[in-house]
KOLSE-677176 format. One record per atom (N, C-alpha, C): x, y, z. Coordinates in pm, whole numbers, plus 50000, padded with zeros to 5 digits. Example, Ala and Ser with C-alpha at 12.3 -4.5 7.8 and 13.67 -1.06 7.14 Angstrom:
REM residues 2
513194943150780
512304955050780
513204967050780
512854977550708
513674989450714
512905000350787
//
This chain:
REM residues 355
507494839349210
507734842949349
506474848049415
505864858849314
504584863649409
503684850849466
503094842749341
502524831949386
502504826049514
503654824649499
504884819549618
504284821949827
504144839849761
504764849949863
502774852149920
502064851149837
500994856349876
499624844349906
499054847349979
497894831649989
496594841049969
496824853049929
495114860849920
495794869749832
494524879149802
494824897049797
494784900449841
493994897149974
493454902050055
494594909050193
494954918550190
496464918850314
495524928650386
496684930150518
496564934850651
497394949650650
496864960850591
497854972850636
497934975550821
499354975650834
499474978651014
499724988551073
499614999550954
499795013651049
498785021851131
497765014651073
496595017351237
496845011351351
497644998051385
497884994951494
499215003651570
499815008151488
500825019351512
500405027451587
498745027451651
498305041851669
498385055351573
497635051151464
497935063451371
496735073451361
496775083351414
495945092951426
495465094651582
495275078351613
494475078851685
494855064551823
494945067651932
495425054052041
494385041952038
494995031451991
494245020052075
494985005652142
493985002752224
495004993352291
495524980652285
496644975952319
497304962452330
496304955152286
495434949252382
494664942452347
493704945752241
493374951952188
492844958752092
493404953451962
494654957851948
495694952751828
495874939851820
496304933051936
495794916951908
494684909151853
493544916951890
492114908451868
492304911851718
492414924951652
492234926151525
493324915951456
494244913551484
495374903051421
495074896051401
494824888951567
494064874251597
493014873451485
491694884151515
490654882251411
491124879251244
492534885651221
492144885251050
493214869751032
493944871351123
494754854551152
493354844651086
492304843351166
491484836051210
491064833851031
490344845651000
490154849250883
490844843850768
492424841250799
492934831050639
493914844350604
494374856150689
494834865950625
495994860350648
497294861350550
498364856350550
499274864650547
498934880550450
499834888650448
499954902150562
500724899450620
500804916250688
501854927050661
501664939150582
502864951350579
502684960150719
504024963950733
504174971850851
505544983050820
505864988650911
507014996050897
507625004951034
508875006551035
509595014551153
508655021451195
508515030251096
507745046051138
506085048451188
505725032751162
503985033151226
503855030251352
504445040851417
504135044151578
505755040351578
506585047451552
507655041451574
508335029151602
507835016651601
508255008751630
506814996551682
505725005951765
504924999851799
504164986651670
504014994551570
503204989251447
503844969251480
505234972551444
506124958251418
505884955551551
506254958851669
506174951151800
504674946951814
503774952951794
502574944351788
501944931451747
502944936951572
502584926351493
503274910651548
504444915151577
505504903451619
505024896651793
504454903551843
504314896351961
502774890451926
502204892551817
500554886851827
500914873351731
501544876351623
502424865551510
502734851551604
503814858551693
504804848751761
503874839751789
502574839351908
501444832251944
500744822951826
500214831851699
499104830751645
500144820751528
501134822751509
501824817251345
503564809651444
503624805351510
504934797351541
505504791751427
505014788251373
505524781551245
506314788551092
505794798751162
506364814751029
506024814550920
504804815050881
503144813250813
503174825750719
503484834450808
503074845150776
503574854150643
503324857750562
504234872250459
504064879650560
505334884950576
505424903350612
506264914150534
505944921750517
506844932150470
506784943850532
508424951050539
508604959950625
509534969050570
509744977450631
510374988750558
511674995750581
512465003550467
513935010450594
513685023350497
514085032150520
514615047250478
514065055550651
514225051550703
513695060050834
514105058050967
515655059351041
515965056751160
514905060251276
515035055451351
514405059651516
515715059751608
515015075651565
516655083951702
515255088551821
516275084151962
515495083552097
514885101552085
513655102652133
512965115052169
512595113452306
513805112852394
513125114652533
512205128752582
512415135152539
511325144652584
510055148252509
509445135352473
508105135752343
507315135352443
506235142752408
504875138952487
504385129452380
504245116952457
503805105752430
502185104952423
501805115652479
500425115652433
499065122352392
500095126952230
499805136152141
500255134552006
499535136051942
500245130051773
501295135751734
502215127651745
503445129851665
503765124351529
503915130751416
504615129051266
502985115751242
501675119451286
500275110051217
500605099851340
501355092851440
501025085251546
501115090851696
499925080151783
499885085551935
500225073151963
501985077152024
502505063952037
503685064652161
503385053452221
503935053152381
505695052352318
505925048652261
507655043452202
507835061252146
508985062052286
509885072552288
510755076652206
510215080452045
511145075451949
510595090651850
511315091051751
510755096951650
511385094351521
510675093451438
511415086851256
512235103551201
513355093151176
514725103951061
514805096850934
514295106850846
514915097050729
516145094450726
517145085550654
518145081850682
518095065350567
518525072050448
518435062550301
520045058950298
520855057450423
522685055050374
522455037450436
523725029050316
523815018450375
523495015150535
524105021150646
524655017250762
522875015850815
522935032050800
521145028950825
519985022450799
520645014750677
519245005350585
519744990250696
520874987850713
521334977550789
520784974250922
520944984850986
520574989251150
519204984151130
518074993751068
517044992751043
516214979351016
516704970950936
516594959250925
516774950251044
517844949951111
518074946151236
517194948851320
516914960551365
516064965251451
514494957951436
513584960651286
512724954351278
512554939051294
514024932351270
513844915351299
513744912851458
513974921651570
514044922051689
512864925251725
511904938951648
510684938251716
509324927651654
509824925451548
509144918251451
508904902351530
510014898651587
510864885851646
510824872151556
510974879551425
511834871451336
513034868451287
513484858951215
514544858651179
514584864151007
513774864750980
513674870350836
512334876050755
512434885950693
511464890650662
511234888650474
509834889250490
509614885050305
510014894250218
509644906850266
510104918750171
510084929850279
510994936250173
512044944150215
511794958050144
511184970450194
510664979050112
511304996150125
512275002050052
512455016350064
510815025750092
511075029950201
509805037550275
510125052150184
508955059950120
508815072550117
509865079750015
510715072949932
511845078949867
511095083649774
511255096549704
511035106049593
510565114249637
510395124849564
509755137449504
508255140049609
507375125849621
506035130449710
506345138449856
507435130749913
507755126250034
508665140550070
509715145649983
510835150949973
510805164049866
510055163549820
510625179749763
511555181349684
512065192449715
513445197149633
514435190549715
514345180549847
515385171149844
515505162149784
514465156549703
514625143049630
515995140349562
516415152049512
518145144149443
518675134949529
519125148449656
520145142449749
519605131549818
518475125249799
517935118349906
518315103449852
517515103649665
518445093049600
519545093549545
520615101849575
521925099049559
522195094249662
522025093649853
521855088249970
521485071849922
520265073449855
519945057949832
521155048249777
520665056849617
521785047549548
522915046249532
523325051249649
524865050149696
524975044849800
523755041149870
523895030850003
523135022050025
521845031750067
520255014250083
520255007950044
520305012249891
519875002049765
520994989049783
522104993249793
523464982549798
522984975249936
522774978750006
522354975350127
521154966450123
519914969850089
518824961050033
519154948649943
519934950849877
520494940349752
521664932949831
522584937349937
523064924749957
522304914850073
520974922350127
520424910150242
519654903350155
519114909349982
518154897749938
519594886049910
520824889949822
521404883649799
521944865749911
522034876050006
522144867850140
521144857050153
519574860450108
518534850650184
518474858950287
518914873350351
517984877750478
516774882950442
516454882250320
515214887750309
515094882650175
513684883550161
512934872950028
512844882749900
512554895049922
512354905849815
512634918249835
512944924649788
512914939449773
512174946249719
512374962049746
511174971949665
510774985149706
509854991349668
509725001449688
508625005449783
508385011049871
506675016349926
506475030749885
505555032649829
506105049149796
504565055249754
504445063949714
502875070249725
503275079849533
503995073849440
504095081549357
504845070949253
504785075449151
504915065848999
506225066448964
506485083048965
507835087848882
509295078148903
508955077449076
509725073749154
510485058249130
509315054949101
509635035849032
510345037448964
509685043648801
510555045948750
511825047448734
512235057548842
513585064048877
514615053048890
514125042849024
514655037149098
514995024448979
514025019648894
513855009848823
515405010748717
515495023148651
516425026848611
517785021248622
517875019048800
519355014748823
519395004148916
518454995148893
517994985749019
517284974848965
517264962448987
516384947948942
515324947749054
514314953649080
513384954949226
512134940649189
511634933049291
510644926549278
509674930549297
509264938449366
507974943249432
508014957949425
506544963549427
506314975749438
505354979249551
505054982649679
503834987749724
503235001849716
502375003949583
502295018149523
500915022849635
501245033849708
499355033649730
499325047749677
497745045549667
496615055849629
496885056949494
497735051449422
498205057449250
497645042749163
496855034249191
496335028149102
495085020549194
494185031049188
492455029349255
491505033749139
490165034849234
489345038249132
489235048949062
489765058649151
489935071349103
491415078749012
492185068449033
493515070448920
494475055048921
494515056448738
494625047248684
496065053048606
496735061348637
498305065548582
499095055348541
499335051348627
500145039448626
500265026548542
498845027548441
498805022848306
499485023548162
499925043148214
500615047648106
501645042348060
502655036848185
504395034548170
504775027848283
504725029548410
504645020848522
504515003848516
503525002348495
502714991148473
503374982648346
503464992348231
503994980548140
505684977348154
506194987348234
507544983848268
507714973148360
506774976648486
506954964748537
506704948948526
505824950048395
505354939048322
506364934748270
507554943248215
508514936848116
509614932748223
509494940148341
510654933248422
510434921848548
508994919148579
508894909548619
508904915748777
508544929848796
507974935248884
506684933548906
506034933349070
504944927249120
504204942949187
503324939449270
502354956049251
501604948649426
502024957349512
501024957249622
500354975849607
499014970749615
498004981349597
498014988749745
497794997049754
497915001549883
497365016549896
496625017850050
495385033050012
494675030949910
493885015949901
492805015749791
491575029649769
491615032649910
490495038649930
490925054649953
492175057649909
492425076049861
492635078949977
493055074950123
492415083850241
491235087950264
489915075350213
489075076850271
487865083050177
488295087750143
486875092450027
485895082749940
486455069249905
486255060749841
485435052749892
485665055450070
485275043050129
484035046650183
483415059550161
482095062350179
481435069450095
482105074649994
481545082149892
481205096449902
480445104749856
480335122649912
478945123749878
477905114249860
476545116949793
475675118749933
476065110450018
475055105750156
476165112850291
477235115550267
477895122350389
478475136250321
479165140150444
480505150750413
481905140950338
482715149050246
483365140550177
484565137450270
485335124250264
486295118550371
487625127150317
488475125150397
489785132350298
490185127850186
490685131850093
491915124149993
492835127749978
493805118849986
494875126249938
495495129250111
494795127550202
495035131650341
495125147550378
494055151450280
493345164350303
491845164850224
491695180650232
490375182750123
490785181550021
489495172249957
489455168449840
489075184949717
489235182249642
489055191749560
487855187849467
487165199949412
485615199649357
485695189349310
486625190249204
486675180949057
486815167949104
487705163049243
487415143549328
486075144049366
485615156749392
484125154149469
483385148149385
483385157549247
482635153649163
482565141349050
483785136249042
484565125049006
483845109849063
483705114849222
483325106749299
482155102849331
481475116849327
480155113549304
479405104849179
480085105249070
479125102348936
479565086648957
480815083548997
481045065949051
480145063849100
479865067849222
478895066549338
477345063249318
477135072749226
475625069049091
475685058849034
476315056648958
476835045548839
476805030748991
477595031749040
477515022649145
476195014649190
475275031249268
473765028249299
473005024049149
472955024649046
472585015948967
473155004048964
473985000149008
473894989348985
474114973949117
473934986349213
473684978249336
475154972149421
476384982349366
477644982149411
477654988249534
478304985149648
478834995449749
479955000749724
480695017849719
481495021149652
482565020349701
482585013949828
483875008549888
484174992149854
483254987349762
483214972249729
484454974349603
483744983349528
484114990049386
485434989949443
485844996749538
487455002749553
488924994349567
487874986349672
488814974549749
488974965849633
487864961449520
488434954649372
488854957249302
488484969049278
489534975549145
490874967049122
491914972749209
493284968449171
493804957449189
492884946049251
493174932849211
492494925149086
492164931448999
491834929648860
492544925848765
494064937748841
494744938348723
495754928648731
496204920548644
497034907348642
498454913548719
499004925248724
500204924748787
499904927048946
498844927749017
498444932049176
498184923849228
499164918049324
499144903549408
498194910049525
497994917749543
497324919249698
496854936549701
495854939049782
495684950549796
495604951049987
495944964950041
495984967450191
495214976150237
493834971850263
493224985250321
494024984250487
494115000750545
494625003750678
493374994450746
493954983950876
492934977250970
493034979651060
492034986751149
491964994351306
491564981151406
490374978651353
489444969251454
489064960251353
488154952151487
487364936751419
486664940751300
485904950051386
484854956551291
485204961051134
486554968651115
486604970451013
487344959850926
487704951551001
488334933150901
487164929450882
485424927650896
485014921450884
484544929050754
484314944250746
484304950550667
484644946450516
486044947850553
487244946450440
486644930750390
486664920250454
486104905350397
484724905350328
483764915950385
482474916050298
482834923750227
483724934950147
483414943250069
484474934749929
485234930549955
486574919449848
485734911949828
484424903149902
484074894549871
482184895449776
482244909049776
481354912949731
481094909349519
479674903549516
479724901149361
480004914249318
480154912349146
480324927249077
480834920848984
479684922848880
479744919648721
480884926348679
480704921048520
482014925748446
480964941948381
479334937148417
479294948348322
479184961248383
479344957948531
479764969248551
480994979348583
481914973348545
483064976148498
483014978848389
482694973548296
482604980848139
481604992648181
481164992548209
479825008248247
480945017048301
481755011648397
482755025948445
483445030148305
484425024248204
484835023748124
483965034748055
482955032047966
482255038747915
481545048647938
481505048048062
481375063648145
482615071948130
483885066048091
484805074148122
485065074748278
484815067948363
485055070148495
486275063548546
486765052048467
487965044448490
488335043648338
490075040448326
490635038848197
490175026348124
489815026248025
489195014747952
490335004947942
491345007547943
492744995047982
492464986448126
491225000148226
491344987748329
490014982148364
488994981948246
488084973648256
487804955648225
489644954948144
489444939748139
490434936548272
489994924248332
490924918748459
492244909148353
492164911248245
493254905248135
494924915048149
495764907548128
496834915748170
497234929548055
497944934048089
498104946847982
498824946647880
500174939047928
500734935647779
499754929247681
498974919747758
498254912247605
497104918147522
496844928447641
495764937047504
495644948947542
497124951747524
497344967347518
497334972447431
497514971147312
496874976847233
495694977147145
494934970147190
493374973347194
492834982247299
493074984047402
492714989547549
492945002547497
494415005147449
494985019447436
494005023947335
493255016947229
492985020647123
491565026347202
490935022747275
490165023347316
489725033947414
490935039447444
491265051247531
490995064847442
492165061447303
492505072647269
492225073947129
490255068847115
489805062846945
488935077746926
487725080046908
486995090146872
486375091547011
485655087047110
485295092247250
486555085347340
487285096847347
488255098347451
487735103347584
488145099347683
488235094847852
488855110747885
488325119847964
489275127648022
489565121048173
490475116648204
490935105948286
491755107548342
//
């Protein structure tokens, strides 16, 4: 199916066109579309909550023009109603977007709402069907000490809800978007999911998801969109030559600084840019159909195409390895079941990785 579903690695994250952080305009959001259209980009993720609604109405009115033919992968998301906020100041960041759509995101993981939701996005989207189909934000990162009630909400409604539109053909896949590991897990437990879009939990800077994640989803025939290659930003400029970017979507802490820095060295030997390093990492690994850096402007698609397309030996990937800077499981681009246990051995032989 992934095969199927994907024509690059290369994807389009759309919550900068959402206005996220920061306003830009109509035309603005088109040219960058248009531009990565132009470009051969095939995949775009989006969701309710990136600018409320704006993210998908963008995408869908630049699509409609640029792809008539319905070309495109998209994937989109439900755990999050949009109940009307008529009295929002529209122009001031609300919940990370500055966004004209009078709206504000509720979570809301019950059948009726995963339904609505779906609906709603095929209207701004102005499709009739979407490729995948992704639970936004469920677990423990997102939620706290609500996480029980949030997936007992799920798996007593969305999930049934998600599973009867793949069943249907209204949608091509299902899955998770989520910013945390445990959570797969969780969900994996009581669910046949195709897809995962994990971000920030399998980059250069953490490789977890090697432990148990990864080989589960290997055994079940689960797929891996990479997503926040670049940590919130730290990755994508490094901390040697600037102030350090956020991670994590705050301050970074000594130990990323310093983490980041000794990449960053290792890198300048060897003539890497450490945002080249980032954006490859996780399409290495045989289960990661695609990775999504966030795309604002032209400028930064053209970015994203020189830095994916950038050379980078194997030996320097084995140099991260042996630095201990990445897990030696993810210095071969070979899949994990098949030499996992050499990799592991390799982790955890006489110079062990603090990792």
């Amino acid at each position: 199916m992934a095969e199927q579903l994907f024509a690059g690695k290369l994807g389009f994250g759309s919550a900068a066109i959402g206005n996220l952080y920061r306003a830009i305009s109509d035309a603005d959001a088109f040219a960058v579309i248009d531009a990565a259209w132009a470009a051969g980009l095939r995949y775009f993720d989006t969701a309710p909550h990136y600018g409320f609604g704006l993210s998908e109405k963008r995408l869908g009115d630049a699509l409609a023009l640029l792809d008539p033919a319905g070309e495109a992968v998209i994937s989109t998301k439900v755990g999050r109603r949009l109940d009307p906020a008529p009295n929002a100041d529209l122009m001031t960041v609300r919940q990370g977007f500055v966004s004209p759509e009078p709206f504000e995101s509720v979570f809301d993981y019950g059948y009726d709402a995963v339904m609505r939701s779906h609906e709603a996005s095929l209207k701004r989207l102005r499709r009739d069907r979407v490729d995948i189909l992704l639970a936004h934000d469920i677990g423990s990162y997102a939620h706290g000490d609500a996480h029980a009630k949030r997936m007992q909400e799920f798996l007593g409604g969305g999930l049934r809800a998600m599973q009867e539109l793949r069943a249907s053909g209204a949608v091509g896949a299902i899955g998770l978007g989520v910013n945390e590991t445990a959570v797969c897990e969780e969900v994996l437990g009581h669910a046949e999911l195709d897809m995962i879009l994990l971000a920030g939990r399998y980059t250069l800077l953490e490789q977890s998801p090697l432990d148990s994640l990864f080989p589960l989803c290997e055994k079940r025939g689960v797929r891996i969109i990479a997503g926040a290659p670049f940590n919130s930003g730290i990755l994508a400029r490094g901390v040697r030559n600037s102030p350090p970017a956020p991670y994590e979507y705050g301050s970074p802490s000594a130990e990323v600084i310093d983490r980041v820095g000794r990449i960053e060295d290792l890198c300048l030997d060897f003539g890497v840019p450490i945002a080249a390093a980032a954006l490859q990492f996780p399409i290495r690994h045989a289960l990661v159909d695609a990775v999504i850096p966030g795309i604002a402007t032209t400028a930064e698609l053209q970015a994203a195409q020189d830095l994916i397309a950038f050379p980078i030996t194997e030996d320097f990937w084995n140099a991260l390895a042996s630095a201990c800077l990445i897990d030696a499981r993810a210095s071969s681009p070979a899949s994990f079941q098949e030499h996992g246990e050499q990799l592991r051995a390799s982790v955890h032989g006489t110079r062990p990785c603090n990792s």
